[in-house]
ROSE-4610 file (N, C-alpha, C; in Angstrom, 1 decimal, always signed):
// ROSE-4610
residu = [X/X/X/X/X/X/X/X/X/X/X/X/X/X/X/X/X/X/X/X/X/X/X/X/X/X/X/X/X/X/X/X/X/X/X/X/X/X/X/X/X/X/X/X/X/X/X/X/X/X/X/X/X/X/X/X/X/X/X/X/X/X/X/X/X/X/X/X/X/X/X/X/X/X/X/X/X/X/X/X/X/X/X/X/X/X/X/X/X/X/X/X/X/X/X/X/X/X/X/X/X/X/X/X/X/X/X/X/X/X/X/X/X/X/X/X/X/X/X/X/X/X/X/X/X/X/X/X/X/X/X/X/X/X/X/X/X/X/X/X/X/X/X/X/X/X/X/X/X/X/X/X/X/X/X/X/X/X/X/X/X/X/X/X/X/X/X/X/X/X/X/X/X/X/X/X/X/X/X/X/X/X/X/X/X/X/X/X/X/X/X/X/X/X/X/X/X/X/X/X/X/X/X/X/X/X/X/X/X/X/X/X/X/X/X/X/X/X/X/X/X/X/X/X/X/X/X/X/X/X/X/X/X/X/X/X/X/X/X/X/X/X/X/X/X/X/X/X/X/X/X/X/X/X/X/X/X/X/X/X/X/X/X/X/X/X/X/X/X/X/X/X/X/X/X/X/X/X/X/X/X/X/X/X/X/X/X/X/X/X/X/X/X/X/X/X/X/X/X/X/X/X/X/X/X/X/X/X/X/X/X/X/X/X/X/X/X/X/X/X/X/X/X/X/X/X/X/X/X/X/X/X/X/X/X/X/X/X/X/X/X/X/X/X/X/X/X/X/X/X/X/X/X/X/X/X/X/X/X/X/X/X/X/X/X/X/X/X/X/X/X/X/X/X/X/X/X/X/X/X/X/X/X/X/X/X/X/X/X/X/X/X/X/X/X/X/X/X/X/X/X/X/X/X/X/X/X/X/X/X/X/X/X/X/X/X/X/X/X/X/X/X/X/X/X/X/X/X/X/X/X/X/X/X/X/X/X/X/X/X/X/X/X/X/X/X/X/X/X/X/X/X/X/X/X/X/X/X/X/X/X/X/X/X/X/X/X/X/X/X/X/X/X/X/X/X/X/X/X/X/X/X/X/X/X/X/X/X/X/X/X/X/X/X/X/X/X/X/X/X/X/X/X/X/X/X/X/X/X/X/X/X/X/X/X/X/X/X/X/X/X/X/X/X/X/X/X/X/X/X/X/X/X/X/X/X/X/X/X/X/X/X/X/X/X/X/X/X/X/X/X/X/X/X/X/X/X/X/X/X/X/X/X/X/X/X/X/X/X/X/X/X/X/X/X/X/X/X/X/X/X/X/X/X/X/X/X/X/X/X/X/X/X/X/X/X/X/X/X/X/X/X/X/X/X/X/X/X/X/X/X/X/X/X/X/X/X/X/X/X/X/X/X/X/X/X/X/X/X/X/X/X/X/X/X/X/X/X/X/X/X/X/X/X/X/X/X/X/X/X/X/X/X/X/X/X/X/X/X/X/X/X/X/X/X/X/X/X/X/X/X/X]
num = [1/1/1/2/2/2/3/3/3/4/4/4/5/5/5/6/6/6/7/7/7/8/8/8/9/9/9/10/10/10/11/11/11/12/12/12/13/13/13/14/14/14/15/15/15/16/16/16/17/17/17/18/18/18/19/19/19/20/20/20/21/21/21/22/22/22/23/23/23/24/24/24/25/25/25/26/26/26/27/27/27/28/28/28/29/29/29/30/30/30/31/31/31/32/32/32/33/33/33/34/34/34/35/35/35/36/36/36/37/37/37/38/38/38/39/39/39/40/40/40/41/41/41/42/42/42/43/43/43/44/44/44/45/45/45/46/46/46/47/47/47/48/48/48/49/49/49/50/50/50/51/51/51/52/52/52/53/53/53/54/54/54/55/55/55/56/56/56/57/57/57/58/58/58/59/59/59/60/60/60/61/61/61/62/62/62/63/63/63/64/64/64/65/65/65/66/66/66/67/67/67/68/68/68/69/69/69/70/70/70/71/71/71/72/72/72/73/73/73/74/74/74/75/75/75/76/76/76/77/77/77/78/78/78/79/79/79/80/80/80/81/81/81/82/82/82/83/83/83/84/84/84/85/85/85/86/86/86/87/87/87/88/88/88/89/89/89/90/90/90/91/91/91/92/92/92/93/93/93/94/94/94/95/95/95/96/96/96/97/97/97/98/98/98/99/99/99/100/100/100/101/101/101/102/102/102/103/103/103/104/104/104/105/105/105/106/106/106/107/107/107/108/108/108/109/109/109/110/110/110/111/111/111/112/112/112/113/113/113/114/114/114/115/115/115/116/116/116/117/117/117/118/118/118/119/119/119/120/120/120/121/121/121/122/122/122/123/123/123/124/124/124/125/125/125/126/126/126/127/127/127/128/128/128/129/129/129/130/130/130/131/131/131/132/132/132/133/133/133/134/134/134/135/135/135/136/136/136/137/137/137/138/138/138/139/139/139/140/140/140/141/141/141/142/142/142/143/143/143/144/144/144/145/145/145/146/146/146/147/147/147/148/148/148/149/149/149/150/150/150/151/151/151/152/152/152/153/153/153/154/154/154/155/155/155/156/156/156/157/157/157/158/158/158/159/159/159/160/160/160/161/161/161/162/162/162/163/163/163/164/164/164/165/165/165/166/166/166/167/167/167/168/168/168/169/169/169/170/170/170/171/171/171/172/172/172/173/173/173/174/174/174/175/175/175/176/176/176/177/177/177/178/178/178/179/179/179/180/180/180/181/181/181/182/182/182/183/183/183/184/184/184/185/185/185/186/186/186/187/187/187/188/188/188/189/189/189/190/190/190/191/191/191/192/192/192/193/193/193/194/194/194/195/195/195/196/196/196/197/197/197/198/198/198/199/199/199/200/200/200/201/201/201/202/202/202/203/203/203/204/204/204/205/205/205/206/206/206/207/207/207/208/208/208/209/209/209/210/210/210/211/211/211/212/212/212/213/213/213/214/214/214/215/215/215/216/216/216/217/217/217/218/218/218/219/219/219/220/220/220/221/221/221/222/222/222/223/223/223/224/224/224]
x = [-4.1/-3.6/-2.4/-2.2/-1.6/-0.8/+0.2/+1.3/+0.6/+0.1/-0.6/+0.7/+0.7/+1.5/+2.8/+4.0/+5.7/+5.7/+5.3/+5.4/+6.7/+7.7/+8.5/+8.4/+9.3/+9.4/+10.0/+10.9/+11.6/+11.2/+11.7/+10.7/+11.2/+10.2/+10.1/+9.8/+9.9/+9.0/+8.4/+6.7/+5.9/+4.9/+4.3/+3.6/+2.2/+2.1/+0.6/+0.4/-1.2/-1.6/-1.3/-1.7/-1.3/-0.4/+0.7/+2.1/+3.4/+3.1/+4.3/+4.6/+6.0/+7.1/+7.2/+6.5/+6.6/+7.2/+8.2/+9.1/+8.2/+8.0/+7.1/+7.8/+7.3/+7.7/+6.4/+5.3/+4.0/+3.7/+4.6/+4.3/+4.9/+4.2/+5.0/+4.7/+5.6/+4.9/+5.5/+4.7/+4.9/+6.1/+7.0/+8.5/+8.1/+8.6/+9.1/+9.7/+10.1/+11.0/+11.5/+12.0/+12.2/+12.6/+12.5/+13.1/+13.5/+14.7/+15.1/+14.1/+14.2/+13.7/+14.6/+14.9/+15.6/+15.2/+15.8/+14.8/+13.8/+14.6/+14.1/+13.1/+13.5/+12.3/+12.3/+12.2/+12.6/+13.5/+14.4/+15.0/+14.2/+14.8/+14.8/+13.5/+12.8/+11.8/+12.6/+11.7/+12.0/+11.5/+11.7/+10.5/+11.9/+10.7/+11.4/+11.5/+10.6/+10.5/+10.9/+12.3/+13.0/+12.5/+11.7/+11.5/+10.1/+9.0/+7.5/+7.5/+8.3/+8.1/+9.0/+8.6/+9.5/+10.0/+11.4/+11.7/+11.3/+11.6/+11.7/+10.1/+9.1/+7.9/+6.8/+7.4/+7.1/+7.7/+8.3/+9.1/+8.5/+7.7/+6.1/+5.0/+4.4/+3.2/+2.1/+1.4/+0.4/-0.9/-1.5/-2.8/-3.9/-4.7/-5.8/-6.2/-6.1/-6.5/-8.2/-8.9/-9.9/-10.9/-10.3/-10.5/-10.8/-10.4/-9.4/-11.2/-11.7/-13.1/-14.2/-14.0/-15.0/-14.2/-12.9/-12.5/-12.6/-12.8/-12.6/-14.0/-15.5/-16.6/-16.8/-16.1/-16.6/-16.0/-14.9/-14.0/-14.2/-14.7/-14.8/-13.8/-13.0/-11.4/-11.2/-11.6/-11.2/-9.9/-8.9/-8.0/-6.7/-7.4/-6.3/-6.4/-4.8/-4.4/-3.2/-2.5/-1.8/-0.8/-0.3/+0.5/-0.5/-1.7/-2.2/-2.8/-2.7/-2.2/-1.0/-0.1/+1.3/+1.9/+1.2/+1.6/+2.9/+3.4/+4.4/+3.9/+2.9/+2.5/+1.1/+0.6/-1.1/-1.4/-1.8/-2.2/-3.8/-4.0/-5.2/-5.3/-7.1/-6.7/-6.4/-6.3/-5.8/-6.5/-7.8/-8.4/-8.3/-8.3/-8.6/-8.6/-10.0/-11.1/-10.4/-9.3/-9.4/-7.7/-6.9/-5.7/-5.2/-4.5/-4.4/-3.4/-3.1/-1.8/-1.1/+0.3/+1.0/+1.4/+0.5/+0.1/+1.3/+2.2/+3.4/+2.8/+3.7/+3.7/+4.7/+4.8/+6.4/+5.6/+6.3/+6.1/+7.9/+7.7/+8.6/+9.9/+10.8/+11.9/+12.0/+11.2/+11.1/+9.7/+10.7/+9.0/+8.3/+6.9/+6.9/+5.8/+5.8/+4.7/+4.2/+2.4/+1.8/+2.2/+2.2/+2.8/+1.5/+1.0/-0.1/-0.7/-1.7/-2.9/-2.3/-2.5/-2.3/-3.1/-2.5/-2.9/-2.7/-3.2/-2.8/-2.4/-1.7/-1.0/-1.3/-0.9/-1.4/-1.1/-0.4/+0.8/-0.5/-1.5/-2.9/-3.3/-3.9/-4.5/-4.1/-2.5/-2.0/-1.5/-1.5/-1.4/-2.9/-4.2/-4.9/-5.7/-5.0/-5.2/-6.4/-6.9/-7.9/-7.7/-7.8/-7.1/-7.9/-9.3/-10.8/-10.4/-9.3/-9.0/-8.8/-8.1/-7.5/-8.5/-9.5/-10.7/-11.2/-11.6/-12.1/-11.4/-10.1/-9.8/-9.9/-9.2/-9.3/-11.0/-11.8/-13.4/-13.3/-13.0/-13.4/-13.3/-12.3/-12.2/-10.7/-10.7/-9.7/-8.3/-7.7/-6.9/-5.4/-5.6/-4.3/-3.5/-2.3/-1.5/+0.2/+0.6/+2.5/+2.9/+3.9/+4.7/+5.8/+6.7/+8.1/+8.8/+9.7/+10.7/+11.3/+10.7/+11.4/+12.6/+12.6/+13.3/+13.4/+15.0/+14.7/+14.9/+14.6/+14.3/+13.8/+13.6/+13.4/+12.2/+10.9/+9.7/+9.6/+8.4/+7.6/+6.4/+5.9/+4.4/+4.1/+2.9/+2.5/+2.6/+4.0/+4.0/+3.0/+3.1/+1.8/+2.2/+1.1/+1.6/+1.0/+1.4/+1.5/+1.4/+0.3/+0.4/+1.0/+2.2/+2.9/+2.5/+1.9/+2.0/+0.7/-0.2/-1.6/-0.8/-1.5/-0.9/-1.4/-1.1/-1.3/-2.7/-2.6/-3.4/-5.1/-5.0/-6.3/-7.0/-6.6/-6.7/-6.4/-8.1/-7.6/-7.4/-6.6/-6.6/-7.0/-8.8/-10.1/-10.3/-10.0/-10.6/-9.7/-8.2/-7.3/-7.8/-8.3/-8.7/-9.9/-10.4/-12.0/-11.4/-11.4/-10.6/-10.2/-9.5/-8.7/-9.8/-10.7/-11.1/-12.6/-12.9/-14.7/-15.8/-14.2/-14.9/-13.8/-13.8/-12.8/-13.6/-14.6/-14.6/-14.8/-14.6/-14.2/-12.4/-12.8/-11.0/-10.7/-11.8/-11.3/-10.7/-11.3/-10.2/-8.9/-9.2/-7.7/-6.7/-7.0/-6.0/-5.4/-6.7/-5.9/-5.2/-5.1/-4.5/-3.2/-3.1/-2.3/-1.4/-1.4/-0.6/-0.3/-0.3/-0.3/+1.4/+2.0/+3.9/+4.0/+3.0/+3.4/+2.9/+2.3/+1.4/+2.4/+2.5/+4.1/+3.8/+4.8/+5.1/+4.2/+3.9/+3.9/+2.4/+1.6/-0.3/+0.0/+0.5/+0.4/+0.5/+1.4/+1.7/+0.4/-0.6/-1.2/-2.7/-2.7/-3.8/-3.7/-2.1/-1.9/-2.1/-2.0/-2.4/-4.0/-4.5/-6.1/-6.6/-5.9/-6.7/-6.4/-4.9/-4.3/-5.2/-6.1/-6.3/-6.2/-6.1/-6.2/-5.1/-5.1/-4.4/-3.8/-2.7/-2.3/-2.5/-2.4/-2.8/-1.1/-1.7/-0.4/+0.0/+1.5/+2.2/+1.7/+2.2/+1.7/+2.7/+1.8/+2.1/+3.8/+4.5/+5.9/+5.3/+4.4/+4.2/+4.6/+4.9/+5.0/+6.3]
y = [-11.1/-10.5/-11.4/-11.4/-12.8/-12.5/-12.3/-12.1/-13.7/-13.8/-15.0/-15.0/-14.3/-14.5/-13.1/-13.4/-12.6/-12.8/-11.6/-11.8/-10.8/-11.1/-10.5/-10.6/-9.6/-9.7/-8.4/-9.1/-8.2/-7.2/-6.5/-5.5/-6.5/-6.2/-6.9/-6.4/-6.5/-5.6/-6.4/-5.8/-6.2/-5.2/-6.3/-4.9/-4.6/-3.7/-2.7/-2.3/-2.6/-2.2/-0.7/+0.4/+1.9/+2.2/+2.0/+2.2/+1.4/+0.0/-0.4/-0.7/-1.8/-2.1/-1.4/-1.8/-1.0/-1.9/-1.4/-2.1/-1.8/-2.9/-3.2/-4.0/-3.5/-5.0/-4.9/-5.0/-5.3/-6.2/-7.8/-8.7/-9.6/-9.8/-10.4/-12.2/-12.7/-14.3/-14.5/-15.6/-15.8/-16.5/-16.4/-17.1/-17.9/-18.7/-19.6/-18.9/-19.5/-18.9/-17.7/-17.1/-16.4/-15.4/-14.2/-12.6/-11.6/-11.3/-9.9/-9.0/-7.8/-6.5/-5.3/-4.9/-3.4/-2.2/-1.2/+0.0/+0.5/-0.1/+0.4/-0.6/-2.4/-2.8/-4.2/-5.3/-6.6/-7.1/-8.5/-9.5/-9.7/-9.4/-10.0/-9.1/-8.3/-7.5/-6.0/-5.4/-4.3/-3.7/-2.4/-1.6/-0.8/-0.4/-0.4/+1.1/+1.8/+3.6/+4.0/+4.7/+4.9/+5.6/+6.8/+8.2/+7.9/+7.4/+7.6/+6.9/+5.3/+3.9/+3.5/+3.1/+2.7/+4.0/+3.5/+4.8/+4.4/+5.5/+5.0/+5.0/+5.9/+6.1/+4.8/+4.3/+3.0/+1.7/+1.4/+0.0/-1.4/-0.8/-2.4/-2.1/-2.5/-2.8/-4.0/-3.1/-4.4/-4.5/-5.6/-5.8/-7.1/-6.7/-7.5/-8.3/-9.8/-11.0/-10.9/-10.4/-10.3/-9.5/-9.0/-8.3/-9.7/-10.4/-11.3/-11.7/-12.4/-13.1/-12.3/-11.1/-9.8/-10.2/-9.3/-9.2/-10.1/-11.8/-12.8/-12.9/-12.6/-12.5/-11.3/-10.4/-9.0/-9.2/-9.2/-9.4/-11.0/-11.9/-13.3/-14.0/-13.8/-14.2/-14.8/-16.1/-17.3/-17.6/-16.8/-17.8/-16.7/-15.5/-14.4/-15.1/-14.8/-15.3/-14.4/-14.6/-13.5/-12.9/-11.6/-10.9/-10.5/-10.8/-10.3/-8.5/-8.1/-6.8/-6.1/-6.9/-6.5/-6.2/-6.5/-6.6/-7.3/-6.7/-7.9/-8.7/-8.1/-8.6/-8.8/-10.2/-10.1/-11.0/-9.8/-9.6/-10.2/-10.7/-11.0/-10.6/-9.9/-8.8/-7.3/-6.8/-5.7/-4.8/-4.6/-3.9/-2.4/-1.5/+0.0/+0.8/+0.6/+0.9/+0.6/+0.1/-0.7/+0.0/+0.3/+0.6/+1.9/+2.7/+3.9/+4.3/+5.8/+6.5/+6.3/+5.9/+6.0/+5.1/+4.1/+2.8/+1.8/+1.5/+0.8/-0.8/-1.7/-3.7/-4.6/-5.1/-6.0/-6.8/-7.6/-8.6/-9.6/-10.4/-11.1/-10.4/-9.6/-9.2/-7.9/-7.2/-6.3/-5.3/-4.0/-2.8/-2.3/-1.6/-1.6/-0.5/+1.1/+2.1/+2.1/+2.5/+2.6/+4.5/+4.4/+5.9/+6.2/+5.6/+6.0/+4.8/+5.3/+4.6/+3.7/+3.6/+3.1/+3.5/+4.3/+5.4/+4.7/+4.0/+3.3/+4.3/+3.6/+4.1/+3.4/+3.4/+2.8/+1.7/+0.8/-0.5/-1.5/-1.1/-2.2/-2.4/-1.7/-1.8/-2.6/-2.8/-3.6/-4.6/-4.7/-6.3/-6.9/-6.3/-6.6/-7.2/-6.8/-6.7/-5.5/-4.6/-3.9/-2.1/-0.9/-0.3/+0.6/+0.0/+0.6/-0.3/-0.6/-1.6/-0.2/+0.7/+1.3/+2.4/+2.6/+3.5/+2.7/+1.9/+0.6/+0.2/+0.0/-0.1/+0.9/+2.3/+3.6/+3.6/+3.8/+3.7/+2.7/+1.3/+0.4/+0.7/+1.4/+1.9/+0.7/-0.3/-1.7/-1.0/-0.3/+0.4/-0.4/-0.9/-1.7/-0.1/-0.5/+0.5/+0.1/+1.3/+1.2/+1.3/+0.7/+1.2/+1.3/+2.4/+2.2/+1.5/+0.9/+0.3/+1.1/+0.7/+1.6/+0.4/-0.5/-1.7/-2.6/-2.7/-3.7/-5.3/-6.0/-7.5/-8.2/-9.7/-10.8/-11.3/-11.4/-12.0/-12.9/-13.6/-14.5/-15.3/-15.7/-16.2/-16.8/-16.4/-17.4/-16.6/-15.6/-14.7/-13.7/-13.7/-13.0/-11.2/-10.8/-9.2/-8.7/-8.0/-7.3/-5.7/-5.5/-3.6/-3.2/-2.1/-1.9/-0.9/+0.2/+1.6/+2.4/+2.7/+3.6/+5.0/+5.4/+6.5/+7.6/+8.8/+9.6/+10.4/+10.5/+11.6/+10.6/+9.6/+8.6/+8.9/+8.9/+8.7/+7.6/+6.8/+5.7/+5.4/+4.3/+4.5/+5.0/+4.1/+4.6/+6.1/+6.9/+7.7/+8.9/+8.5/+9.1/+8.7/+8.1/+7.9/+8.6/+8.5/+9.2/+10.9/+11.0/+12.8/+13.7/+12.2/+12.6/+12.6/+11.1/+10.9/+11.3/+11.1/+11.4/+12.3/+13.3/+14.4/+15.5/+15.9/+17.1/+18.5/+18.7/+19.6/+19.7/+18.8/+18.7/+18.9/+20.4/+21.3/+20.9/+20.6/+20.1/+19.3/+18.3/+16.4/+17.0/+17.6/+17.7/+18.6/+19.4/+20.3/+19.2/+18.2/+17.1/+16.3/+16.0/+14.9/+16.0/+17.2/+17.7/+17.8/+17.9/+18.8/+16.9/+16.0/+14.5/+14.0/+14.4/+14.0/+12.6/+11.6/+10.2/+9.9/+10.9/+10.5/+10.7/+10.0/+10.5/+11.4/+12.3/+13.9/+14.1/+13.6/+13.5/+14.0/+12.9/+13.0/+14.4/+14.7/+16.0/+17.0/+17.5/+18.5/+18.3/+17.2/+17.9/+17.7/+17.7/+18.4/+19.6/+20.1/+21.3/+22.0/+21.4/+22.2/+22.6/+21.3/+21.2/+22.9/+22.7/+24.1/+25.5/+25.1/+26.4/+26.5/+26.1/+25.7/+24.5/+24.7/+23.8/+22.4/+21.0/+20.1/+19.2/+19.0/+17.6/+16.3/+15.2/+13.9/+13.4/+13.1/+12.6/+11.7/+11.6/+10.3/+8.6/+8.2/+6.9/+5.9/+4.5/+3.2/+3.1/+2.3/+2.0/+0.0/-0.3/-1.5/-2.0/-1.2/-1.0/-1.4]
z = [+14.9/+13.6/+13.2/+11.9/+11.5/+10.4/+9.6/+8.3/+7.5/+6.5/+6.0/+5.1/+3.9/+2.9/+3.1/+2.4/+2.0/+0.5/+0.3/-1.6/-2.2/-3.3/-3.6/-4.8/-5.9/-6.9/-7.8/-9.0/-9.2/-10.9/-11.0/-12.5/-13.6/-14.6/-15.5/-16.6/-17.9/-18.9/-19.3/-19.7/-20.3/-21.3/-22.0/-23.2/-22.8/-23.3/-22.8/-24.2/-24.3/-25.7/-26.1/-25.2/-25.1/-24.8/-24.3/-24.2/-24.3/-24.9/-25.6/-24.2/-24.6/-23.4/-21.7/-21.1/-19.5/-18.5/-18.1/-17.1/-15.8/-14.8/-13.5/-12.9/-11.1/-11.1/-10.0/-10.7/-9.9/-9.3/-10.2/-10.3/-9.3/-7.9/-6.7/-6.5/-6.3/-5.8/-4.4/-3.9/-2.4/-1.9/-1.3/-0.9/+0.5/+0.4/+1.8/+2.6/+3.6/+5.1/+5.1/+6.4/+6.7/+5.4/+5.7/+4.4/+5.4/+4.6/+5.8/+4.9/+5.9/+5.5/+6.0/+5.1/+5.5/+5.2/+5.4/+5.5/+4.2/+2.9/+1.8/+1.5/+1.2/+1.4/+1.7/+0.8/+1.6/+0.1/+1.1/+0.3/-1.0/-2.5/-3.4/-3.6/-3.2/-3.9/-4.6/-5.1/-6.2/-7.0/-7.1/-7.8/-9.6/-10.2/-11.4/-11.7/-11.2/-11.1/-9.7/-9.6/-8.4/-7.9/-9.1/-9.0/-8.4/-8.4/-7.8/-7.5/-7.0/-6.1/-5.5/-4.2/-3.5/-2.6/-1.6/-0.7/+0.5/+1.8/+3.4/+3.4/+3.4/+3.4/+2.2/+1.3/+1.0/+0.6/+1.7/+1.6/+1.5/+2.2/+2.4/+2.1/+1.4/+0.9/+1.7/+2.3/+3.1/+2.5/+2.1/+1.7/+2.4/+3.0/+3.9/+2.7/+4.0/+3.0/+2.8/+3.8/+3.8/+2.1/+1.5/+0.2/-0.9/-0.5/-2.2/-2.2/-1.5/-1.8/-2.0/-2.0/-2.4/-4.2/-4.5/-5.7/-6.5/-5.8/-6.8/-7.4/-6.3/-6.9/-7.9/-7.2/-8.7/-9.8/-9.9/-11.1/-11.5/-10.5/-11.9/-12.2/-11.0/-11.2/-9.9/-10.0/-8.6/-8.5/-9.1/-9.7/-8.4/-8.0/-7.4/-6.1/-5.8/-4.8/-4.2/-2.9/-2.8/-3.2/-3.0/-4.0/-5.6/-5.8/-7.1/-7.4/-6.4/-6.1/-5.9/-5.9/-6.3/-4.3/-3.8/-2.6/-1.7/-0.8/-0.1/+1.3/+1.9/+2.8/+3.2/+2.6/+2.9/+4.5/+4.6/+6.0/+6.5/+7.9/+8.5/+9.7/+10.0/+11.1/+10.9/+9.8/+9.5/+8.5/+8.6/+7.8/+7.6/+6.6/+6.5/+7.7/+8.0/+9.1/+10.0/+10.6/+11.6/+12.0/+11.1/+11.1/+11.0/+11.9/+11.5/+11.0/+10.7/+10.2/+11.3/+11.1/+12.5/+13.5/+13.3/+14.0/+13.5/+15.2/+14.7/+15.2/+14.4/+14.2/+14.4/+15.3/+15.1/+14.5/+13.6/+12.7/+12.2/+13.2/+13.3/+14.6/+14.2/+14.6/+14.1/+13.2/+12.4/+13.2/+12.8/+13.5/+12.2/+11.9/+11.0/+11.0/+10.8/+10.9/+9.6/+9.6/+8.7/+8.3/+6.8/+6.4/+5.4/+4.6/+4.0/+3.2/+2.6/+1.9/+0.3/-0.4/-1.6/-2.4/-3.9/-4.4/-6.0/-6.2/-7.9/-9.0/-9.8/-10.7/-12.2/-13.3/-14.3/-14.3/-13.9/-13.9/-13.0/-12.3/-12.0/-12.9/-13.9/-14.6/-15.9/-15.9/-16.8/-15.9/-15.1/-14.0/-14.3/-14.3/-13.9/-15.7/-16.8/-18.5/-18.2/-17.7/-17.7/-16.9/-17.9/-17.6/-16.2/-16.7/-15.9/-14.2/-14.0/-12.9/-11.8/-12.4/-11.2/-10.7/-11.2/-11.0/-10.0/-10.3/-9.4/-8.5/-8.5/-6.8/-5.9/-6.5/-6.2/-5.8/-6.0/-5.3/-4.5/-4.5/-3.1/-2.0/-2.2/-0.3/-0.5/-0.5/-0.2/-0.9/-0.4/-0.9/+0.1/+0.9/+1.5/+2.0/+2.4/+2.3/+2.9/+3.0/+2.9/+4.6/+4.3/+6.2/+5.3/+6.3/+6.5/+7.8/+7.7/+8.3/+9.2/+10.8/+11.9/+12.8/+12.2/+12.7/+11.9/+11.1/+10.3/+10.7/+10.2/+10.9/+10.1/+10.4/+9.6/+9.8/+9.0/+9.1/+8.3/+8.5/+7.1/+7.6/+6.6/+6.3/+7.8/+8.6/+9.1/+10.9/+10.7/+12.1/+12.5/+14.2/+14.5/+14.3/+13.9/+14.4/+15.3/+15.9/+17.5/+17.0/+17.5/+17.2/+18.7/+18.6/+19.6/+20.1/+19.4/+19.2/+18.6/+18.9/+18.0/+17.4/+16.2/+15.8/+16.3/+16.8/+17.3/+17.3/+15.5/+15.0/+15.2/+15.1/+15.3/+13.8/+12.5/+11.2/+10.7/+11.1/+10.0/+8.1/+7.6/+6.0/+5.5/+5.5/+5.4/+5.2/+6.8/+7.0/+5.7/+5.5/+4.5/+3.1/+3.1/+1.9/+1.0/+2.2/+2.4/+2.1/+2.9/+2.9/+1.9/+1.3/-0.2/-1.6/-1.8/-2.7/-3.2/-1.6/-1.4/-0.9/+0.1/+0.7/+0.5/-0.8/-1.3/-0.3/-0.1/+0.7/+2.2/+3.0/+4.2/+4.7/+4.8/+4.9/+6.3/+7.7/+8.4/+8.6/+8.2/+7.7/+7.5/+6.0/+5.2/+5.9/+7.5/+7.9/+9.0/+9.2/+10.1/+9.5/+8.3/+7.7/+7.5/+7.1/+6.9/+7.6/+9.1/+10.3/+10.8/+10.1/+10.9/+11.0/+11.5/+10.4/+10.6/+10.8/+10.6/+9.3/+8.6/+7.1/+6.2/+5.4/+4.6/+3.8/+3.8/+3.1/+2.0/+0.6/+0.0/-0.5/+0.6/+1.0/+1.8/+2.9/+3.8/+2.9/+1.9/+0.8/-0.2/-0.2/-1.3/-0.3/+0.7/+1.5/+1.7/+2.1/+2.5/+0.6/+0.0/-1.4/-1.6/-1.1/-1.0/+0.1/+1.1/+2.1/+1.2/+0.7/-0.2/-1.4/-2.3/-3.1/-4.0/-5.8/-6.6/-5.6/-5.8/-5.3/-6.0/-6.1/-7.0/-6.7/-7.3/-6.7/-5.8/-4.5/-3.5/-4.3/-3.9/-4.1/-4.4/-6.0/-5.7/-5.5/-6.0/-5.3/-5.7/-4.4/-4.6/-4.9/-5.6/-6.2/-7.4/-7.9/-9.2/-9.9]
């Protein structure tokens, strides 16, 4: 497993046919050498909505390199490369399926737990000029997802990652994602996803809303 690309980037405003001037900062590019990381998120990156991005539960954004050559054939767009998901860390070795809730990483000097899935918000859809973007990633399953910062430390492009730690609950992305988007009536999932405290609060509260009844949509992307 391999850290390929360190993408950073800071908010910006840009116009949206439907909403006029929207401050983002979706928009990441790849840095050279070493980047600290601290608990909130890394050197010279930055989110523009304090209130629904960003935070201990999403400080990093990881997305598998493995995705880009599926999305460059569907979308028709040879041109994506990494960070075009707004990501900070494209990863190899690290798929969905393959990674679970809870599951800790050194990566460089730095520790790093997975806390949940990636949950798009409108701001893909205007990264992407298309607003039908976020439906469509939301269905791929390729949802990437967040860690928080259990060791802060210095990584960059090119370091191995080391899984130190399996998560407890044995819930992979995937399987949280699934739970959430595909199988609204499978209450057993949702009482395991619920009772999981390495899943960040956010997803747990609207499973536990799901067994309780009607449910709101969990927490989204700190990409943004």
């Amino acid at each position: 497993m391999k850290l390929l690309t360190v993408s950073v980037g800071t908010p910006r405003e840009v116009q949206d046919e439907r909403r006029g001037a929207v401050r983002t900062g979706i928009w990441k590019a790849p840095v050279g050498g070493p980047v600290r990381l601290t608990r909130l998120n890394l050197a010279g990156d930055g989110q523009a909505d304090l209130v629904n991005h960003g935070g201990l539960d999403k400080a990093v954004y990881a997305y598998p390199s493995e995705h880009y050559p599926l999305w460059r054939s569907e979308l028709a767009r040879p041109e994506l490369a990494p960070g075009a998901f707004g990501e900070n860390l494209t990863t190899e070795g690290l798929r969905e399926d393959a990674v679970c809730i809870g599951d800790r990483f050194r990566i460089g000097t730095a520790v790093l737990e997975v806390s949940q899935p990636r949950s798009p918000c409108f701001k893909l859809g205007i990264r992407f000029g298309d607003p039908r973007m976020v439906k469509r990633f939301q269905a791929s399953g390729r949802s990437g997802f967040y860690l928080r910062v259990i060791e802060e430390g210095v990584l960059a492009a090119g370091d191995a990652i080391a899984r130190i730690a399996a998560g407890a609950g044995g819930l992979t992305v995937f399987e949280v994602n699934r739970l959430w988007f595909a199988a609204a009536d499978d209450l057993a999932g949702a009482a395991r996803a619920a009772a999981l405290p390495t899943l960040a609060a956010s997803w747990r509260d609207a499973f536990a809303e799901r067994l309780a009844g009607p449910a709101a949509e969990p927490g989204q992307e700190a990409a943004s």
